[in-house]
C-alpha positions as CSV (number, residue, x, y, z in Angstrom):
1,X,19.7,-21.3,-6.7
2,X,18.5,-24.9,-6.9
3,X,17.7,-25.4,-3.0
4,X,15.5,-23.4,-1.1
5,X,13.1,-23.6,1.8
6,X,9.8,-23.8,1.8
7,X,9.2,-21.6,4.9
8,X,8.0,-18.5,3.9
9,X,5.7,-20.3,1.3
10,X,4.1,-22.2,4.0
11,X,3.6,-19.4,6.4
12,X,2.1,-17.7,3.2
13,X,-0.7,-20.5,3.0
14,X,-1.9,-20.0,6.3
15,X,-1.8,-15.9,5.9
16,X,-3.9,-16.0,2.7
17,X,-7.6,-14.7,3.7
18,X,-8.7,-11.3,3.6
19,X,-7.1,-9.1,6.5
20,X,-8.4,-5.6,5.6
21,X,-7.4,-2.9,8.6
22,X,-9.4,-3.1,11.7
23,X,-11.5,-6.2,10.9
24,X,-11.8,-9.5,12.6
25,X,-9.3,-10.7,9.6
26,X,-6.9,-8.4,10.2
27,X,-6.8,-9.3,14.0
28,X,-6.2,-12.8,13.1
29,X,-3.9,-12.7,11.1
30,X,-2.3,-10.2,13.6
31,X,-2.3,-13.4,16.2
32,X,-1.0,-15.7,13.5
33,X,2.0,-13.5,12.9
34,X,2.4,-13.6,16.7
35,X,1.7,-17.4,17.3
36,X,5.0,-17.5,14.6
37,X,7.1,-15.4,16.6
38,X,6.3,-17.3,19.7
39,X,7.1,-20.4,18.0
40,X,10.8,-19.1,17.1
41,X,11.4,-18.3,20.7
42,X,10.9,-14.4,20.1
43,X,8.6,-11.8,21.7
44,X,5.6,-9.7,20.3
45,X,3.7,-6.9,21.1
46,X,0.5,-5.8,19.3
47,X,0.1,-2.0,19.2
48,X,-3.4,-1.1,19.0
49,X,-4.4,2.5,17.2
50,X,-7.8,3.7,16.1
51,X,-8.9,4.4,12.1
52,X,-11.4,5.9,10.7
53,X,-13.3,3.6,8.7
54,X,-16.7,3.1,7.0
55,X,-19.3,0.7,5.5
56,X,-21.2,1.6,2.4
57,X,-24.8,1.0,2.8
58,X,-25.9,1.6,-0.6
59,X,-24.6,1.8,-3.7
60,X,-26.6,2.1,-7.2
61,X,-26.4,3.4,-10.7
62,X,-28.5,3.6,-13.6
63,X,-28.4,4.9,-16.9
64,X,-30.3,4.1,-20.1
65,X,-32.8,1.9,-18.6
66,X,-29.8,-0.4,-17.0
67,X,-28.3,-1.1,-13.5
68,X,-24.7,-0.2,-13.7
69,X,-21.9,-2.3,-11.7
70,X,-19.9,0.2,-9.7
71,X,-18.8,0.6,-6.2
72,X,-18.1,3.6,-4.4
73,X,-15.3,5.4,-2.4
74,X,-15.1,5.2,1.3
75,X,-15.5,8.6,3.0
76,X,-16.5,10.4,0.1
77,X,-20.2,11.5,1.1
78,X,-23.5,10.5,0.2
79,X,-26.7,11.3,-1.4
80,X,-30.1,11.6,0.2
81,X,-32.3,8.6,0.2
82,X,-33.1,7.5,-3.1
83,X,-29.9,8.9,-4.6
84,X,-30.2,11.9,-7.8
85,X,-30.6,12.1,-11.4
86,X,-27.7,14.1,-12.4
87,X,-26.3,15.5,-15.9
88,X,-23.0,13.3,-16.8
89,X,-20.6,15.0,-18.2
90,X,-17.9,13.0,-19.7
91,X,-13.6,15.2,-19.0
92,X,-11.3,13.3,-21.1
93,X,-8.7,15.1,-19.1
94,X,-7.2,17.6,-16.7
95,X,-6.9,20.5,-19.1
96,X,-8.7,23.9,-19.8
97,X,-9.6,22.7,-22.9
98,X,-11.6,19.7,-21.8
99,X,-12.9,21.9,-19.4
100,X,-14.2,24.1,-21.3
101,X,-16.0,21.7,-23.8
102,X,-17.9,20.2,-21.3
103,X,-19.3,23.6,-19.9
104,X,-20.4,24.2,-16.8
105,X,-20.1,20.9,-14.5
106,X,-21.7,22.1,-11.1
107,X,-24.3,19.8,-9.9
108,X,-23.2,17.2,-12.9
109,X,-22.0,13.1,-12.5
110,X,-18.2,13.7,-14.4
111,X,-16.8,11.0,-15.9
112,X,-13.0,11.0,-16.1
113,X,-10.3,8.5,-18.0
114,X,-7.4,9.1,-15.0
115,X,-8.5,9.9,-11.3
116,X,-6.0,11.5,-9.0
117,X,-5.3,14.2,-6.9
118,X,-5.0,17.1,-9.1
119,X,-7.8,16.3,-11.1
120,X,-10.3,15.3,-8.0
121,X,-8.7,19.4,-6.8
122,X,-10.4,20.3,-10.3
123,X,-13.4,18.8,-10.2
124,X,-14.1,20.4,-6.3
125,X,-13.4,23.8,-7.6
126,X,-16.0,23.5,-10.4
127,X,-18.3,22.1,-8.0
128,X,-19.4,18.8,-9.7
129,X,-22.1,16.8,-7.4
130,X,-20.6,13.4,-8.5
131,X,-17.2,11.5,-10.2
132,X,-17.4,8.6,-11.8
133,X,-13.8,6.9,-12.3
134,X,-13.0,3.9,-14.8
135,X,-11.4,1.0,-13.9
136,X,-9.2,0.0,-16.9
137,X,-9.0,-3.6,-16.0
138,X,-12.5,-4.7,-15.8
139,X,-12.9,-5.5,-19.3
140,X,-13.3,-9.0,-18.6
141,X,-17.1,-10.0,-16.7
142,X,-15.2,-12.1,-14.1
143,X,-13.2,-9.1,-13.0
144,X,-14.5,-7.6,-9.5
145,X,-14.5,-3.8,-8.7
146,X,-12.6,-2.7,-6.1
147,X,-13.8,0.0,-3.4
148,X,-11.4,2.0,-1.6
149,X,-11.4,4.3,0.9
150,X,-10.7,8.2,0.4
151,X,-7.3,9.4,1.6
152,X,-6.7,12.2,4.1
153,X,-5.4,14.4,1.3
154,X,-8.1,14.0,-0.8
155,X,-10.5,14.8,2.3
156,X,-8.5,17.8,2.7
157,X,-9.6,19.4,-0.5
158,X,-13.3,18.5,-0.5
159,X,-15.9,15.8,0.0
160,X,-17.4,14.3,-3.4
161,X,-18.9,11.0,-4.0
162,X,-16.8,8.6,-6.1
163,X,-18.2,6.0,-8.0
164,X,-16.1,3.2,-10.1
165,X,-17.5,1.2,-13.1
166,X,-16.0,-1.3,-15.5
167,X,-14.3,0.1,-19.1
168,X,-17.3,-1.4,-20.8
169,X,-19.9,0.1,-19.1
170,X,-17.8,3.6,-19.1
171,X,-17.6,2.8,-23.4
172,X,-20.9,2.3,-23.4
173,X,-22.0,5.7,-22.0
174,X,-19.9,7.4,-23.5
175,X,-20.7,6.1,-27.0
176,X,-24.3,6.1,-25.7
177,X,-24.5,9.6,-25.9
178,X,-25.8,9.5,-22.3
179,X,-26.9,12.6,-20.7
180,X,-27.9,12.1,-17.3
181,X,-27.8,9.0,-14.7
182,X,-29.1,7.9,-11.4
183,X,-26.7,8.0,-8.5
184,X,-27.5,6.3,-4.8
185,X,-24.7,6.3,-2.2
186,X,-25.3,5.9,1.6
187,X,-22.3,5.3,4.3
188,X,-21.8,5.0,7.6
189,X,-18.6,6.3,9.0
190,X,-17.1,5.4,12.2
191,X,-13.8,4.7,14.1
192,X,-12.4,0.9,14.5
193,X,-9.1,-0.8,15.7
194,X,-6.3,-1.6,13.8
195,X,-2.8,-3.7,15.1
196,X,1.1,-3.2,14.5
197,X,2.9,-5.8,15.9
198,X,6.7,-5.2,17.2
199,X,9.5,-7.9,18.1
200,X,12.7,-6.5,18.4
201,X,15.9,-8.2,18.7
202,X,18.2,-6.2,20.9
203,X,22.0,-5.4,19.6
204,X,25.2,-6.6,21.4
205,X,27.0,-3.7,21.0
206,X,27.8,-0.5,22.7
207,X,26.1,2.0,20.1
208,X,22.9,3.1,20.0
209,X,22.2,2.8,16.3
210,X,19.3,0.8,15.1
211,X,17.3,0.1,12.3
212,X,13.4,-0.8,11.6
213,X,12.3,-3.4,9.3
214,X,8.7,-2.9,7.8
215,X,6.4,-5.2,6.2
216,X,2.3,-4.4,6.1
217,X,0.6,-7.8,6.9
218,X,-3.4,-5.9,5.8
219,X,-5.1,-6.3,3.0
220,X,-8.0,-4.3,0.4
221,X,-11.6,-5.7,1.5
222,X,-11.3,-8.2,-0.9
223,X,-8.2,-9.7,-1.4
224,X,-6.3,-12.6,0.0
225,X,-3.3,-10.5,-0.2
226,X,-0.5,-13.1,-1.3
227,X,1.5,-11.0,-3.1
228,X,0.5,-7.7,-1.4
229,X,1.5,-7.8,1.2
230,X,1.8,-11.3,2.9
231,X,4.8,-11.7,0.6
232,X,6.1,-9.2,2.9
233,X,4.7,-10.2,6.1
234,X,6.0,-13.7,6.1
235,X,9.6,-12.4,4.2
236,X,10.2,-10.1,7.1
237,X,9.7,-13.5,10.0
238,X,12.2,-15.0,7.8
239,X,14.8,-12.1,8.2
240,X,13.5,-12.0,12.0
241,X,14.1,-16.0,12.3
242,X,17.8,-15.2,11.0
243,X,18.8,-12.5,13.2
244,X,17.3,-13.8,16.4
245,X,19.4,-17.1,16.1
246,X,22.5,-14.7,15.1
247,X,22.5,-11.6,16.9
248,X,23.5,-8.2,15.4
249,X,25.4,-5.7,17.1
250,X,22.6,-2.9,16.5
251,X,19.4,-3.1,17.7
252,X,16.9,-4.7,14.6
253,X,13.0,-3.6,15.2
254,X,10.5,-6.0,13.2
255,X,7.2,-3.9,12.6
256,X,4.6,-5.9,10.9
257,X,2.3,-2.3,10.1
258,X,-1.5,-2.7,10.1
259,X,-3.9,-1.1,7.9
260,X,-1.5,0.3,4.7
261,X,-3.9,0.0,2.7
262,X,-5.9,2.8,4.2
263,X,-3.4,5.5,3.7
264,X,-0.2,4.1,5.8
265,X,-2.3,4.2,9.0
266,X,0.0,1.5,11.1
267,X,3.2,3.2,10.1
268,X,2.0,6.7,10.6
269,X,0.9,5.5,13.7
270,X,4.0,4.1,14.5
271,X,6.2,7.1,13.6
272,X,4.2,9.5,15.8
273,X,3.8,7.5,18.8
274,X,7.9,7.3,19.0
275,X,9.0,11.2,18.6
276,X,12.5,12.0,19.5
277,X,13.4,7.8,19.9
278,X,13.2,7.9,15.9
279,X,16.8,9.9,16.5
280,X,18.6,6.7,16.6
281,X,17.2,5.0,13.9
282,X,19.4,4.6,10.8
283,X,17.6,2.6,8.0
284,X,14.1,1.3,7.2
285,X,14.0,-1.6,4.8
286,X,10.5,-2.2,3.6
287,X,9.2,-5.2,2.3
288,X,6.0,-4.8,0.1
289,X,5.0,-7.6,-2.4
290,X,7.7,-9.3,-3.6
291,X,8.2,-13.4,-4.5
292,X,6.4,-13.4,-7.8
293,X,7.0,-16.2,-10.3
294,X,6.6,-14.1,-13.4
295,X,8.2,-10.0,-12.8
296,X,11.2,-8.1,-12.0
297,X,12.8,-7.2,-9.0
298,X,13.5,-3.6,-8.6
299,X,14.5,-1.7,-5.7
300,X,13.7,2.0,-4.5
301,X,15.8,4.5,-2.1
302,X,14.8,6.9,0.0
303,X,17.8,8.8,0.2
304,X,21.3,9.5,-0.7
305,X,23.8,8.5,-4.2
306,X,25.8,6.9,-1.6
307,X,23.2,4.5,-0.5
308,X,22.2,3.8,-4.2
309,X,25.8,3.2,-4.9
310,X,25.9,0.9,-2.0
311,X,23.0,-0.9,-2.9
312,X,24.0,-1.9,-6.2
313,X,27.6,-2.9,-4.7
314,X,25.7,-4.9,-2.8
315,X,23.6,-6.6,-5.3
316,X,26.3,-7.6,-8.1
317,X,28.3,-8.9,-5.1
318,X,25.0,-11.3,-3.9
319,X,23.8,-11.8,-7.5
320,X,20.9,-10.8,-7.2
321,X,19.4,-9.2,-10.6
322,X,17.6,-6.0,-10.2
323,X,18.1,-2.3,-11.0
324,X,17.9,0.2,-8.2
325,X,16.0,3.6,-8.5
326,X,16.1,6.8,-6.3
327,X,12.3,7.2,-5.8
328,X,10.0,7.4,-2.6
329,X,8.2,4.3,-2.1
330,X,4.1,4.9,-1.0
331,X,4.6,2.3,1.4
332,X,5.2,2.0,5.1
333,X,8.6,3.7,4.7
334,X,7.4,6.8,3.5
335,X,6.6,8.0,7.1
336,X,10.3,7.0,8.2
337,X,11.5,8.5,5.3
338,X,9.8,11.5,5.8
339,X,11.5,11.6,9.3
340,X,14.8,11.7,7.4
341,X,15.4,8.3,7.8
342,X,16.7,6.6,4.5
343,X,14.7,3.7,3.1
344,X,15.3,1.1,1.3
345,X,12.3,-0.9,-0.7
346,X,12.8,-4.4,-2.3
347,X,10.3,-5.4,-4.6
348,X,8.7,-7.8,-7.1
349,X,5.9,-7.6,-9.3
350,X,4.1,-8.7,-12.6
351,X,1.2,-6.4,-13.0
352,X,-0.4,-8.9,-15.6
353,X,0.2,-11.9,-13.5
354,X,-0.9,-10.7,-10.2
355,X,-4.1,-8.9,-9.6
356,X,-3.5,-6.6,-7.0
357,X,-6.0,-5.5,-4.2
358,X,-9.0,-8.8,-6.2
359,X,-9.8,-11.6,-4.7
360,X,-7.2,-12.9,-7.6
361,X,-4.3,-11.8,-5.5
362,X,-3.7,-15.8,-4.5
363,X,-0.9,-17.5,-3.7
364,X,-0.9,-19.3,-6.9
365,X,1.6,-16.4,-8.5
366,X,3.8,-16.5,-6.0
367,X,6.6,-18.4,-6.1
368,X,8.4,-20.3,-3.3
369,X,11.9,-19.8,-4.8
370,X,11.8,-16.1,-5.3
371,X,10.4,-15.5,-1.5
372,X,13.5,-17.4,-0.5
373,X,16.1,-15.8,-2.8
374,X,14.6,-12.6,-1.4
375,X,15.0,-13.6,2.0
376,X,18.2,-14.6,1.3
377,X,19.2,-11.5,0.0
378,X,17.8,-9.6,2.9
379,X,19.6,-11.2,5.4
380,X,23.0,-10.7,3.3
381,X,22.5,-6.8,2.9
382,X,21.2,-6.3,6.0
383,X,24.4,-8.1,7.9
384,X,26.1,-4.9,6.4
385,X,24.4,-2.5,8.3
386,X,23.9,-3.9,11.2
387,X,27.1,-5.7,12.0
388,X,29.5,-3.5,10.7
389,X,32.1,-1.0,12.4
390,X,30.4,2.3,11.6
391,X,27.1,2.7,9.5
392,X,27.7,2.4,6.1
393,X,26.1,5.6,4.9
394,X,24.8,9.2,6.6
395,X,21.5,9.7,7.7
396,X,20.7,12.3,5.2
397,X,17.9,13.1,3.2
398,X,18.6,15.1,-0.8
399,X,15.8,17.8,-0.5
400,X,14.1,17.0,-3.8
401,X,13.5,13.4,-1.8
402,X,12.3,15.4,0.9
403,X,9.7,17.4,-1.3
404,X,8.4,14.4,-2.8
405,X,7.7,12.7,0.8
406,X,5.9,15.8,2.0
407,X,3.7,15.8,-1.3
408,X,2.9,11.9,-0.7
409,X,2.4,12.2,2.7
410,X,0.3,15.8,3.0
């Protein structure tokens, strides 16, 4: 492809501040994405829904006679004023064995190599006061920490206070031989506004049938959110553009989701406030970080072997190099597809190159080329769907798909 448009690269320019969910950020960019739609003769509406949100007050650790850089999870709890000296306890992982020879952890600081669900379960049940997660990139000193906000699941199971540090400092401890540290977390928790926005471009035939089209436009705290997500955001006005100056015989609904970041709060939202109207749609086709100038693309389904097989029919007939997997995106389809809805996720990334969820996250990976070739793309599967006689595929979801939404989504 030696011609391509600039559009979606100059959109991205403007889009490129922080726009974490339910800030003043977020709002404008929420007005920008608007102001575009306007501008292409189309029709917005910004659909306001409530988060729970929170702003850490304090946040301190010392160990060894040294301040430690960390930052702590959102939601997870506090201490009293002036924080605690607890044991630490360093589980190199999720096993009895590393259990058992660390000894008994209640009241302790644990330090852990990998963080998820199962082993924050663990760590509840054994009652540890305080867990204190490593952040594997930060081995460089210009690398920032990033806080994040506790997800409903992990609520669910118990309230701890997180804490991340840099590898170095973790190394440190550890080879320190360090028996107890000095923990201070205070946080306010309250409830804010966050902002879909929904143009939809209505069909010109007789059916019923329609489709959504997703794309978060939010960002971490942080981050100017090039890559993730205003790749997306300004990918999915392109595909919009398209189909508003060549109308499709189903019904196309553009939802540009707020607030992904915080646990897939705009299209959560979304899904629930619609109920049985969800009956008609088809397909979701999600858009989240793509356009890099170093990566892959890849793409993942929601859904059947047919719509895998149709995919990469699709692809080798456009050209466009990728390899498709069945696998359930954690992105603003997974609520659709939870719904039964099949999904289908485009993507492009370079993990070295782009530093997702930092301030790195800049427009300076992203390439204008690949947001066209994947706009282009887009528009040349999606004419399948929506223009053709009958859907291409069922609306069916293969259980062990279904299983795996339910698990992501509890």
């Amino acid at each position: 492809m030696k011609n391509y448009e600039m559009y979606q690269y100059q959109l991205l320019e403007k889009l490129c501040f922080p726009r974490f969910g339910g800030t003043d950020g977020e709002l404008r960019a929420a007005r920008l994405i608007q102001d575009e739609i306007a501008a292409l003769g189309g029709q917005s509406r910004l659909m306001p829904f409530d988060i729970p949100t929170c702003e850490i007050e304090r946040c301190a650790m010392t160990a060894n006679g040294k301040n430690i850089p960390c930052v702590a999870m959102g939601h997870s709890g506090q201490f009293p004023e002036g924080g605690m000296e607890l044991s630490l306890k360093y589980v190199e992982s999720n096993t009895e064995a590393a259990f058992l020879s660390q000894g008994d952890l209640n009241g302790c600081a644990v330090l852990v190599n990998t963080f998820d669900l199962d082993m924050y379960r663990a760590l509840v049940e054994r009652r540890a006061a305080a867990i204190i997660e490593i952040d594997n990139s930060k081995w460089y000193e210009d690398k920032e920490l990033v806080s994040n906000e506790m997800r409903p699941d992990y609520l669910a199971v118990g309230q701890v206070p997180v804490f991340t540090i840099g590898v170095r400092d973790a190394m440190e401890l550890v080879d320190c031989g360090t028996e107890t540290v000095h923990l201070e977390l205070r946080q306010r928790s309250f409830t804010t506004t966050s902002h879909n926005i929904l143009a939809t471009v209505e069909g010109s035939g007789d059916t019923a049938e329609s489709i959504v089209l997703t794309a978060h436009y939010d960002t971490t705290p942080t981050s100017p959110g090039a890559c993730d997500n205003g790749s997306g955001a300004v990918t999915l006005l392109y595909i919009y553009r398209h189909f508003l100056k060549n109308r499709p015989r189903r019904t196309m609904r553009f939802l540009w989701c707020g607030s992904e970041e915080q646990g897939l709060q705009g299209s959560r939202a979304y899904v629930a406030a619609q109920g049985e109207e969800l009956a008609n749609v088809r397909l979701c086709y999600n858009l989240d970080s793509v356009g890099t100038i170093l990566g892959e693309n890849n793409i993942d389904i929601a859904g059947s072997d047919a719509l895998k097989e149709l995919t990469e029919q699709l692809c080798k007939e456009w050209g466009f190099v990728t390899e498709v997997f069945v696998f359930p995106d954690a992105s603003d389809s997974a609520p659709f597809a939870d719904k039964g809805i099949p999904a289908v996720c485009p993507g492009r990334i370079h993990w070295a190159s782009n530093d997702f969820h930092t301030r790195w996250d800049t427009i300076e990976t992203v390439s204008a080329k690949r947001l066209h070739e994947m706009g282009e793309f887009s528009v040349f599967y999606l004419e399948r769907f929506v223009n053709a006689d009958a859907f291409p595929v069922e609306r069916e979801m293969p259980e062990e798909l279904a299983q795996k939404l339910d698990a992501l989504l509890r």
